[in-house]
N, C-alpha and C positions, 0 to 999 in steps of 0.2 A: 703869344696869344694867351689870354688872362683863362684860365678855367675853372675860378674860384677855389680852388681847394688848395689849403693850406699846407698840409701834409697828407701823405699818405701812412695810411694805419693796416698792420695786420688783420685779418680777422679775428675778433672777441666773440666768443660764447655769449649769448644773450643771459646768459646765468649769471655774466661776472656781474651787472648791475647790478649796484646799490637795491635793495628790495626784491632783484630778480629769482624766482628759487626755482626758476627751468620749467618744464615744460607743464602746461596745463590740461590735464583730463579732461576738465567738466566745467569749458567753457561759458556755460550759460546762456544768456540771450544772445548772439549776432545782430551786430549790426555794420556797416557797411563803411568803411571810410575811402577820403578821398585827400591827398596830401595835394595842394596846389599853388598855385604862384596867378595871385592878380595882380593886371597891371591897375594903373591908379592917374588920378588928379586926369587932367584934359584928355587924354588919352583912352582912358577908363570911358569917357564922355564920347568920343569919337566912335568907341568900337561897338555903343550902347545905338549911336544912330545908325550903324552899318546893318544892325541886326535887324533893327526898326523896318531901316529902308527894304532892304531884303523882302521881310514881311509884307510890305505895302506891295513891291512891285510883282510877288508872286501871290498874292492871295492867301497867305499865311494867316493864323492869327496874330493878333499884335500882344498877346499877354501869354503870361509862361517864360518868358525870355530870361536864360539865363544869365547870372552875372559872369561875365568874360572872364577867363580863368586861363592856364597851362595845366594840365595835368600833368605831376611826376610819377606817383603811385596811388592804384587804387586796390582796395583788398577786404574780406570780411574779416570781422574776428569779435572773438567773445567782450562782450562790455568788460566783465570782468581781466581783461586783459589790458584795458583803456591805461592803465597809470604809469604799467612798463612800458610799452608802446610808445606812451608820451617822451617819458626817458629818454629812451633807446635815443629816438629820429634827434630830441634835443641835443645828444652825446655827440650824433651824425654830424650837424648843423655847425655846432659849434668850432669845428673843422672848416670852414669855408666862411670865407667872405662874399661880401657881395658883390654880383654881376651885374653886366648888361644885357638885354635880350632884345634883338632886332626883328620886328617882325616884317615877312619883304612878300606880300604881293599874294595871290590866295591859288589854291587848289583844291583838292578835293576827293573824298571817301567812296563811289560809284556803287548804291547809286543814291545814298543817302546823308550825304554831309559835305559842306562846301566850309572850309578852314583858310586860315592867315599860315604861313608859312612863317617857322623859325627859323632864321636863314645858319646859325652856327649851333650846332648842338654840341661842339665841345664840352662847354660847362656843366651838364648833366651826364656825361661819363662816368667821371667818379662818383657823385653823387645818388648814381642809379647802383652803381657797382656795392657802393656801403651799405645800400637799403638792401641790400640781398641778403646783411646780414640777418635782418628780421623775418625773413622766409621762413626756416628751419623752426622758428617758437611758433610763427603763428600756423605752420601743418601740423604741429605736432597736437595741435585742439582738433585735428582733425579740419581745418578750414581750408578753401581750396589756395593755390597757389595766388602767392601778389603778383599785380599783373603792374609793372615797374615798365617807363613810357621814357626812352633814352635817347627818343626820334621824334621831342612832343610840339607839338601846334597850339592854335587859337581856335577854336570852333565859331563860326558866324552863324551856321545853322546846320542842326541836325535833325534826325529823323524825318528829314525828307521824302517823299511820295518817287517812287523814279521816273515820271513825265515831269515833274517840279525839278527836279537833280537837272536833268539832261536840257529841260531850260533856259535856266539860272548858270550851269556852270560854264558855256560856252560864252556867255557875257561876261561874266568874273573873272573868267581867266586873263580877257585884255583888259580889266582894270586894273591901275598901277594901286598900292598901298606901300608903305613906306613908314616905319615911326619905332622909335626906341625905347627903352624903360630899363630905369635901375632896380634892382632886384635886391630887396635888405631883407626880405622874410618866405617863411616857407608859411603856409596857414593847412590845418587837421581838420578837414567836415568829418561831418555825420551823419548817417539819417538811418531809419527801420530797415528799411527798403527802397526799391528805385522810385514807388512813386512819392514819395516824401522830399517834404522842402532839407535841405542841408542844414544843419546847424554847425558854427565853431566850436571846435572842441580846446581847440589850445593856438599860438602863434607862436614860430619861432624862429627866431631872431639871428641870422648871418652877420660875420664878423664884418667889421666895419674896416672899410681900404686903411684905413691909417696904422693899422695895429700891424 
């Protein structure tokens, strides 16, 4: 069974990086990131009307919808922190080729999130495991712990109402869902705070099967 990663690495001090010079005092501003995995092309399409529909047949609004994502990890840390960070997870990355990700059939958060199930979480094992090494620099700014997702989903709709959850998910549960996607990139948001739009901070790039 494929679990993308190339080799297995010791754990490195976030100091040994190129530029790294350990730990940061005086963070600066915080801001919020989110390491993820969109799927793409028809698919991407598919999972934008799933959200739509959702919307329509429970009364939802139809705008705010997010773009369909996997979360891997999410965590605050000092802007000024932004360029090691980048590193580090590229150092990560560069270690793994790319995967497949199956998503099989929906479930759900009680009593506020109705999600796609990812049916093999093998391949985020290791991959959750390496990002730990980033833990230790980003407390040491004093930021709270990375909250690292080794059992992660598709959300279709969150922040749900719990008479909307308890609606919606007894229908969902008997509907079948079924669809695959190759996995070549990891992508770094942003944003001030929760109610702010995401921005790209960086993309990065998994090894290619052939290598």
């Amino acid at each position: 069974m494929k679990t993308g990663l190339v080799r297995q690495t010791n754990y490195v001090p976030i100091s040994s990086i190129s530029g790294g010079l350990g730990p940061v005092r005086e963070p600066g501003r915080r801001a919020e990131y989110l390491l993820v995995i969109y799927p793409h092309g028809e698919l991407e399409d598919k999972l934008l009307r799933e959200q739509l529909q959702l919307a329509s047949e429970f009364g939802l609004p139809a705008g705010g919808r997010n773009r369909p994502h996997i979360t891997v990890a999410a965590f605050q840390a000092g802007e000024i922190m932004e360029d090691t960070l980048i590193r580090w997870i590229q150092r990560i990355c560069n270690q793994y080729r790319t995967f497949d990700i199956t998503l099989n059939n929906y479930s759900g958060f009680p009593p506020h999130t109705i999600y796609l199930r990812v049916q093999d979480h093998e391949p985020f094992f290791g991959l959750v495991q390496q990002l730990r090494t980033i833990e230790d620099y980003i407390r040491s700014s004093g930021c709270p712990l990375v909250n690292l997702i080794s059992h992660p989903y598709l959300s279709i709709a969150g922040g749900l109402t719990e008479q909307v959850y308890h609606r919606a998910m007894p229908e969902y549960s008997r509907r079948d869902f079924h669809e695959s996607f190759h996995v070549e990139q990891l992508v770094l948001l942003k944003r001030g705070h929760a109610f702010d739009a995401c921005k790209t901070v960086n993309i990065f790039r998994l090894l290619p099967e052939t290598m």
